[in-house]
VMD Tcl script that draws the C-alpha trace (Angstrom):
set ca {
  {-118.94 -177.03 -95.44}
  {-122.18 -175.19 -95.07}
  {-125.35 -176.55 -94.39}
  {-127.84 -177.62 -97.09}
  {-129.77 -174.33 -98.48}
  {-133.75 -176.25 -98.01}
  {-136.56 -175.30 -96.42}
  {-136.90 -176.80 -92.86}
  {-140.25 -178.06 -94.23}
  {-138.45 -179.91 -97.13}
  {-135.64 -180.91 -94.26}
  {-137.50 -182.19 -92.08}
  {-139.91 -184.28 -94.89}
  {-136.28 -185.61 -96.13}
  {-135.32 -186.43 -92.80}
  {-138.51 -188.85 -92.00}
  {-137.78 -190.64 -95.60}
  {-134.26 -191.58 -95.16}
  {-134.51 -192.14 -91.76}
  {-131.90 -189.90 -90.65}
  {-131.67 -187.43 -87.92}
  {-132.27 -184.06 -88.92}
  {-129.01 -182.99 -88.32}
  {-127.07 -185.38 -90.22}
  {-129.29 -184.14 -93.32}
  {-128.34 -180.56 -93.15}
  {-124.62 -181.34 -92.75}
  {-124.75 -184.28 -95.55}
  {-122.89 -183.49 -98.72}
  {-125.08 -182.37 -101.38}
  {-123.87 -185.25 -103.71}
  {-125.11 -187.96 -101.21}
  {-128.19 -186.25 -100.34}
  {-128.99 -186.20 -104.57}
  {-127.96 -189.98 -104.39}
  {-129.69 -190.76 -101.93}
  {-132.92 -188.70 -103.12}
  {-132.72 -190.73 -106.52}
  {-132.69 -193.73 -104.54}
  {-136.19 -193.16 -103.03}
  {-137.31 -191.94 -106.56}
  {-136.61 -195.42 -107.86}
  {-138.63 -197.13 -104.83}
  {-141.46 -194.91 -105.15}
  {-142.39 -196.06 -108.70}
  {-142.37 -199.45 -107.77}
  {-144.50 -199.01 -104.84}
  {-147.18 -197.04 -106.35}
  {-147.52 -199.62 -109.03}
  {-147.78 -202.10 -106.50}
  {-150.52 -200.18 -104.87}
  {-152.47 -199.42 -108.00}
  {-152.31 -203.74 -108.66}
  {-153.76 -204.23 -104.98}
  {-157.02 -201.71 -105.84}
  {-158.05 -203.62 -108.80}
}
mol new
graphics top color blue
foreach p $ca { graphics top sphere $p radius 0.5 }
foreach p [lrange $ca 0 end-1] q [lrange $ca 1 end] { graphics top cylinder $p $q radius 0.2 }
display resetview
């Protein structure tokens, strides 16, 4: 398996979100990374919102 074809910008951003090492990411299969990617995509939402509530 090759290793993930992203930036090391984008790698490293990734890493710091899902809280893995960097060198897990660029080995992870593609299809967990995109799982895991969509997971943080429905957290964010719900976060913001929360944030948005709390300024007004």
């Amino acid at each position: 398996m090759r290793p993930l074809q992203i930036s090391p910008e984008t790698a490293v951003k990734l890493s710091e979100k899902l809280g893995v090492p960097l060198e897990h990411l660029m080995h992870m299969p593609q299809h967990i990374l995109l799982q895991k990617i969509a997971e943080l995509g429905k957290e964010s939402p719900d976060k913001q919102e929360a944030e948005k509530k709390d300024e007004s």
